[in-house]
N, C-alpha and C positions, 0 to 999 in steps of 0.2 A: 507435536509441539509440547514439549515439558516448559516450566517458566524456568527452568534452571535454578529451582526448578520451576517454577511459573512463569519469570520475563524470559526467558530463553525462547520459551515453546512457543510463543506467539513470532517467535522471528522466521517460523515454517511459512507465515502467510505473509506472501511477496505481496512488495508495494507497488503500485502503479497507478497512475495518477495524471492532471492536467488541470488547465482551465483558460478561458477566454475573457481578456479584460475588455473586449467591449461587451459582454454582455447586459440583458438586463439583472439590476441589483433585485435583490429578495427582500421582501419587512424586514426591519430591522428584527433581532432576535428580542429584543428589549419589548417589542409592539406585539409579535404571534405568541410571547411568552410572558404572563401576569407576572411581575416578582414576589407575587405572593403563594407562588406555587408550593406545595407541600411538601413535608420532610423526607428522612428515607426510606420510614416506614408507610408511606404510602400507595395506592394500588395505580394513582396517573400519574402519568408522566408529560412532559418531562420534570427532573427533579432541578430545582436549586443547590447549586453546590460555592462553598465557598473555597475562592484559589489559596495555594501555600502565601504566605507575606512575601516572598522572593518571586513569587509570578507577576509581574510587574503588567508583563504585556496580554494578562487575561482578567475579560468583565464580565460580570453576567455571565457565569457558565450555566449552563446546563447539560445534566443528562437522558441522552434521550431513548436508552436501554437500559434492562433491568436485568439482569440475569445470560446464562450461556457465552460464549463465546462470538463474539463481535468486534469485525477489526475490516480496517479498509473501505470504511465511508469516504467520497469522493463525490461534489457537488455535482450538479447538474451545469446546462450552461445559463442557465436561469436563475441559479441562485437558488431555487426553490424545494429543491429535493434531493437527496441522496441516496445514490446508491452503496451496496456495502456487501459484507459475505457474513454470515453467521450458522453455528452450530447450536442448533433446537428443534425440541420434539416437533413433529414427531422423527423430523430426520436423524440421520445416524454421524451426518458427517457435514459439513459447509457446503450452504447453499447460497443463492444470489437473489437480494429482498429489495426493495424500494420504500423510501416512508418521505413524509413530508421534516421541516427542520424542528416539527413541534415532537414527535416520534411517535404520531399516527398517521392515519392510512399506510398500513404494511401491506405490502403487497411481494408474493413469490415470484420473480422471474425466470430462476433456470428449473428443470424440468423436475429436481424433487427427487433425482435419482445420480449416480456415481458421487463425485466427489468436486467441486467447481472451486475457485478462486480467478480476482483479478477482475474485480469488474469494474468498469467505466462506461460515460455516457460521449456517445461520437457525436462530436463539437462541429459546428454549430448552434444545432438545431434542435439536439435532445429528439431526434426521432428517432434511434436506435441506440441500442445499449451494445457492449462488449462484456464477456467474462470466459475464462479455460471451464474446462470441462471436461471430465473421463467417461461420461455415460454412456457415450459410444462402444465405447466395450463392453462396459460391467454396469448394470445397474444398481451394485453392489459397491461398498465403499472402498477404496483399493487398501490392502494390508498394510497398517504399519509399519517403519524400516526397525530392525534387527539392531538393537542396542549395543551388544557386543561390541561393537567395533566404537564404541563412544557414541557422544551427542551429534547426530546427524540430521541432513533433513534428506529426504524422500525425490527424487526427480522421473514422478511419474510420467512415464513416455505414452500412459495413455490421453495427454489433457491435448487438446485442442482447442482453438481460438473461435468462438464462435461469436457471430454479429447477432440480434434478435429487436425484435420491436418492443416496445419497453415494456411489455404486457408478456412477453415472453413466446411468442406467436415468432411465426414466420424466422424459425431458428435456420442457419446459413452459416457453412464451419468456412475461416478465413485461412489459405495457404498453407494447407494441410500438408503433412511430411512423418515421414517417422521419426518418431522421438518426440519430448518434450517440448511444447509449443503454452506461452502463456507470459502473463505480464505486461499485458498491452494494454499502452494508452495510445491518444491521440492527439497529433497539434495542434495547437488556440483556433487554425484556420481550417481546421477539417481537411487540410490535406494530405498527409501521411497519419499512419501510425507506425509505432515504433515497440518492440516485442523482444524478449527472449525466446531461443530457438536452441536446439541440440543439432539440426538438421546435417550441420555442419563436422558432426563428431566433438562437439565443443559449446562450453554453456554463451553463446554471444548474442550483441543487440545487434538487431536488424531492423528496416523499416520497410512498408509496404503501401499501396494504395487504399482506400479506404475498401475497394472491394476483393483485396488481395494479392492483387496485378503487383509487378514489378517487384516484387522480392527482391532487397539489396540489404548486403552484411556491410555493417559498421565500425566494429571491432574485430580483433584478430589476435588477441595476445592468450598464451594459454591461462586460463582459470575462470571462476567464475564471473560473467558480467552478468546483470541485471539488475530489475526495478527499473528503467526508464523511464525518464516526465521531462516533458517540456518544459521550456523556458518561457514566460507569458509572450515574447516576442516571436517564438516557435525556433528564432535559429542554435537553440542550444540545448543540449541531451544531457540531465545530471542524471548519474544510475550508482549504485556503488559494484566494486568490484574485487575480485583478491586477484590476487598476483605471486603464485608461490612459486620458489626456483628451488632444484636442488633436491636434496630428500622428501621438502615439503610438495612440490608437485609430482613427484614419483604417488604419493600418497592421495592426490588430488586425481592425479586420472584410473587410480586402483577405484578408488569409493565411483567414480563416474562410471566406471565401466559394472558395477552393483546397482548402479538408478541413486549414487549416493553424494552429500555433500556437505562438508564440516565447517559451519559457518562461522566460526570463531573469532576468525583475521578479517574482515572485509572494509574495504577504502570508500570514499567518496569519490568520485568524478566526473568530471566535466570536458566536455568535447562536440564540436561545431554538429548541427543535424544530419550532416552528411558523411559525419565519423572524424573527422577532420579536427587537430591544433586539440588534441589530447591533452589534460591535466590532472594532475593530482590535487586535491581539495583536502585532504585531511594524511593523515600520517599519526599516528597515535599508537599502534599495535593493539587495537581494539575491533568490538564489534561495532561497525557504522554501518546504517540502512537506514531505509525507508527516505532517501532526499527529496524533497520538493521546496521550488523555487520562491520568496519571496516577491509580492507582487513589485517589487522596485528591483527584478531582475539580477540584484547583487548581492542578494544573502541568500542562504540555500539554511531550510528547515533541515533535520536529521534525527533520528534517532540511535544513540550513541550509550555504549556504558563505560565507555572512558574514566566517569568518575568513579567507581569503585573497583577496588581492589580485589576481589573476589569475583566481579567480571558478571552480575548478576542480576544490578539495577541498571532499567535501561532509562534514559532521560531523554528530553527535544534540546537541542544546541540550534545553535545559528554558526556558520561561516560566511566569512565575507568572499566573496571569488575572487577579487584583486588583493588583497590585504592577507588575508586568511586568518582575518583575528575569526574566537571564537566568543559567543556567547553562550549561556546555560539561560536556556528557557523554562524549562520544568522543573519541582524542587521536592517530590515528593518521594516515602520508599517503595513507590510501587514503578510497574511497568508504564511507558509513557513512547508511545510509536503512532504511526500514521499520520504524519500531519498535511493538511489539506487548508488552503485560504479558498476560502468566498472567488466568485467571480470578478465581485469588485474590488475584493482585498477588505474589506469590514470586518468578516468574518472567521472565523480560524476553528477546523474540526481535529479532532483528533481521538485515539483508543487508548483507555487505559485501565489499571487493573484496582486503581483507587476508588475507594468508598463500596467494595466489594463485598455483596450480602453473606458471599463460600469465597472458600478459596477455589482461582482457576478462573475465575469468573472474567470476562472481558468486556469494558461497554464502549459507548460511542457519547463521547462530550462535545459541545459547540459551548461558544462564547463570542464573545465580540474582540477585536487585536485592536490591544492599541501599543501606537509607538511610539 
């Protein structure tokens, strides 16, 4: 992950996401967080930070990391806790952590060895957690991809889907196959999840039982699909996706057939839980990822660099799924990906590379959404 060089490299870590609007809501962030918390030269957390003037729809932020690489926090179904991935000592590579919304009690959950992404908590009940994983093979970090051929990302065929208790005990691999397995979340009702998969000789979404059972593919168009997240209603899949024809997919199944993939081009879309009344959401000739749905089921969060011309800052948008106006959500020149609402929708998380002590540096911000 270079960012392109900084916001680029953080788009190696696939989003995947969810959440359940009946759950219960969490203290308000206003209430577990004094506004009188310290600057940014301080040693607790979380900090107080102030939004760009154009951030209209964030209050009360705070960050609740300080340092390394941290991206892909995703609430609990309580409201209470998130989970996330992060690169820090003593590890060599992204591991899979838990903290509360204040950014203590950290706790390790994947085993501390290979290389993990993609973790989520299986909904309803926050008894068990999800995230991939390679340590099955190598306890060892897997090699970086070979520059030469350009900015690429990596489609390690050793990660598997593994389910675990949030303690990281009683670890149990989901619908295991060769090749690339990861990206999974699951729906508001705990009854599927929904994953990226190679299995098939092709990057597509799939969904499964919550214990692995019934394996069904979704998509079918050649190129990349993934990042999958439910809809708060559960019948709707936004993921993003590329779609190249012609010289450009000649060049898409060379890098795949190397564990490789040039994320440059990729779309937003939307399509029924069961793969079904396919759309396109965005159309820009840009980088869009990381979608997650608005709790009023008709806007869809995203991370896009649409707005600059050099293709290098990334920002949060809003799209409407029947309209498709867009909105710019974030306004800052740093990187701006991951976005995640609360259970109840109050809340809104997100990663980004602002108020950064080095460069490189990745954190995990909350605030309160207003709209």
């Amino acid at each position: 992950m270079s960012r392109a060089p900084i916001a680029l490299a953080l788009l190696l870590l696939t989003g995947c996401m969810d959440y359940d609007g009946n759950a219960p809501t969490a203290a308000p962030v206003s209430e577990a967080v004094p506004a009188t918390q310290p600057a940014a030269d301080a040693t607790t957390l979380p900090y107080a930070r102030e939004a760009h003037p154009e951030e209209k729809h964030f209050r009360n932020i705070r960050q609740l990391t300080d340092g390394g690489e941290n991206a892909e926090a995703y609430f609990s179904a309580d409201g209470k806790q998130l989970i996330f991935q992060s690169k820090r000592p003593p590890h060599q590579c992204d591991q899979i952590y838990t903290m509360n919304l204040d950014g203590g009690d950290l706790k390790l959950v994947s085993t501390g060895t290979g290389r993990t992404t993609c973790a989520y908590w299986l909904y309803p009940n926050d008894d068990k957690v999800l995230f991939s994983s390679t340590h099955a093979t190598s306890e060892m970090c897997p090699p970086v991809p070979d520059r030469s051929m350009g900015y690429v990302w990596p489609i390690y065929d050793s990660y598997e889907i593994y389910k675990a208790n949030p303690d990281g005990s009683g670890l149990e691999v989901l619908a295991p196959s060769p090749g690339y397995d990861a990206e999974a979340t699951m729906s508001p009702d705990g009854s599927r999840i929904c994953f990226t998969s190679m299995r098939d000789g092709d990057l597509e979404i799939y969904s499964m039982a919550p214990d692995g059972s019934d394996v069904r593919r979704l998509t079918n168009t050649p190129g990349y699909d993934g990042g999958p997240f439910y809809s708060p209603d559960g019948t709707k899949i936004i993921f993003r996706a590329s779609r190249p024809e012609g010289p450009a997919l000649e060049e898409y199944q060379l890098l795949l057939g190397r564990g490789l993939v040039r994320p440059t081009k990729l779309s937003i879309y939307m399509m029924d839980a069961d793969g079904s009344n396919l759309v396109q959401l965005t159309d820009n000739d840009a980088g869009n990822f990381c979608p997650f749905f608005h709790p009023d089921g008709k806007r869809v969060i995203f991370s896009s660099n649409m707005g600059d011309e050099r293709g290098r800052e990334f920002d949060l948008y809003s799209v409407h799924v029947d309209t498709r106006e867009i909105e710019r959500i974030t306004w800052t020149e740093d990187f701006d990906g991951f976005p995640m609402f609360s259970p109840d929708g109050r809340y809104f998380v997100w990663c980004s590379n602002r108020h950064n002590a080095q460069r490189g540096e990745t954190n995990i911000f909350i605030c309160e959404w207003v709209d």
